[in-house]
C-alpha positions in Angstrom: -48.4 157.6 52.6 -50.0 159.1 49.6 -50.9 162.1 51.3 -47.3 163.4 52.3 -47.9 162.7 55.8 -44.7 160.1 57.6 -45.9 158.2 60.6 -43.0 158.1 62.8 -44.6 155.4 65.2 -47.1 153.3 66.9 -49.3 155.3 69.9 -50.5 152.2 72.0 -52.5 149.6 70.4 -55.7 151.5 69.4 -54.5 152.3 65.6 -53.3 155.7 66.3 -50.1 156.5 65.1 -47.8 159.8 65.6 -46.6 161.3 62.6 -45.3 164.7 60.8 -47.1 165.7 58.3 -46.0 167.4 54.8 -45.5 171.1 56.4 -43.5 169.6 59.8 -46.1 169.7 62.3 -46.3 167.1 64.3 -49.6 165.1 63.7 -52.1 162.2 65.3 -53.1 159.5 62.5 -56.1 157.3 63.3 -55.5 154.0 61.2 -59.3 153.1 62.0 -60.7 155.9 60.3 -58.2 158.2 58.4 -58.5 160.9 61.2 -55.7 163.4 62.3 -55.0 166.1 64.5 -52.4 168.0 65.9 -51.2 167.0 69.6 -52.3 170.0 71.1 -55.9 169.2 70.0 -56.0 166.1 71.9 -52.8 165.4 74.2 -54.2 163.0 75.4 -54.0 160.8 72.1 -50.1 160.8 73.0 -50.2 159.4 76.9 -49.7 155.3 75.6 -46.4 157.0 74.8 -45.1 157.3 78.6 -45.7 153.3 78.5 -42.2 153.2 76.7 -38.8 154.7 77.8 -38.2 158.0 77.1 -35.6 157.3 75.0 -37.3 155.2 73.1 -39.8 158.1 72.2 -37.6 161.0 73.3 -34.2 159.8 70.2 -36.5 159.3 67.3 -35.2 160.8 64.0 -37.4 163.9 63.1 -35.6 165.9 60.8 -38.4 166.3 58.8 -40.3 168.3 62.1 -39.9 172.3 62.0 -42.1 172.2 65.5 -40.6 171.0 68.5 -41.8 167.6 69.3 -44.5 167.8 72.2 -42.8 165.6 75.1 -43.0 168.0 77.4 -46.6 169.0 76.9 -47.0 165.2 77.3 -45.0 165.3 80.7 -46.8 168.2 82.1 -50.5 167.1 80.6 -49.7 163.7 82.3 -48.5 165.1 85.4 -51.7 167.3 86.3 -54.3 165.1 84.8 -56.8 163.1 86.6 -55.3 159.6 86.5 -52.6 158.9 89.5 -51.3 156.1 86.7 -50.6 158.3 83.7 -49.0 161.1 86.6 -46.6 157.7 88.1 -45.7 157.0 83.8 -44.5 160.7 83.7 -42.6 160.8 86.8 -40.6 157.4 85.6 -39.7 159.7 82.5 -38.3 162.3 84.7 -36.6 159.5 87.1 -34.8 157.5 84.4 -33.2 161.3 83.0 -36.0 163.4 81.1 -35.0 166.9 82.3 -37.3 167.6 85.2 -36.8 171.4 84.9 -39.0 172.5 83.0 -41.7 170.8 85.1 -40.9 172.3 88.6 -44.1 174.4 89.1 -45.9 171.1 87.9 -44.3 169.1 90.3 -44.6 171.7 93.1 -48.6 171.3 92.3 -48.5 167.3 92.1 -46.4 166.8 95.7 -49.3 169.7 97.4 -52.1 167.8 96.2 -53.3 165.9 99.2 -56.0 164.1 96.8 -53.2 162.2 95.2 -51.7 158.9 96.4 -48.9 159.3 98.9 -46.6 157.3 97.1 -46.7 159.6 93.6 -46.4 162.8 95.7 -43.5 161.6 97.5 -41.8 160.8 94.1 -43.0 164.2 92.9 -41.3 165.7 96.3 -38.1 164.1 95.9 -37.7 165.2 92.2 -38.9 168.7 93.3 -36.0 168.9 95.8 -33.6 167.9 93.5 -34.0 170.8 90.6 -32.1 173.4 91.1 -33.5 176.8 92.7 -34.8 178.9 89.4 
């Protein structure tokens, strides 16, 4: 890309794309309209990335990044947002091997929270139970 930024890869199908841009930050391209922003100005840019495996997202080569990538912002945005289908994409991350620890006070919140589907709180539950004590 002429302007130093490297797209790293697709975000869904809306045109966005994830990327690092000249100084290492990770970055949010909009292919529509030539947009960007950091992912902690709009997480939730990044949550079509929990509709792939973790290690599909998770092993990518970034050695041009000097911030750590923001997976776990992801996880923990995904797991307290509104959407009981974005919070079941997270929790498949931390089932398949995605380390669950630093997400137990998250967790703790998502298995109390009798608004959410039984289901999704018992998964929260059981991965709650098995982190170990802090």
């Amino acid at each position: 890309m002429a302007d130093g930024n490297r797209v790293v890869m697709a975000i869904g199908k809306h045109g966005l794309r994830l990327g690092i841009d000249p100084e290492g930050r990770w970055i949010v391209l909009s292919a529509n309209d030539g947009r960007h922003w950091t992912p902690a100005e709009n997480i939730r840019s990044l949550l079509p990335l929990l509709e792939r495996r973790h290690e599909d997202v998770t092993t990518l080569s970034i050695g041009r990044a000097s911030d750590p990538p923001p997976w776990d912002d992801l996880v923990r945005y995904a797991l307290s947002c509104w959407s009981d289908y974005w919070a079941g994409l997270a929790l498949d991350w931390l089932e398949d091997g995605y380390r669950a620890a630093p997400f137990r006070d998250t967790l703790q919140s998502l298995k109390d929270a009798p608004q959410r589907a039984q289901p999704l709180r018992h998964r929260a539950l059981r991965l709650w139970h098995e982190l170990p004590e802090p």
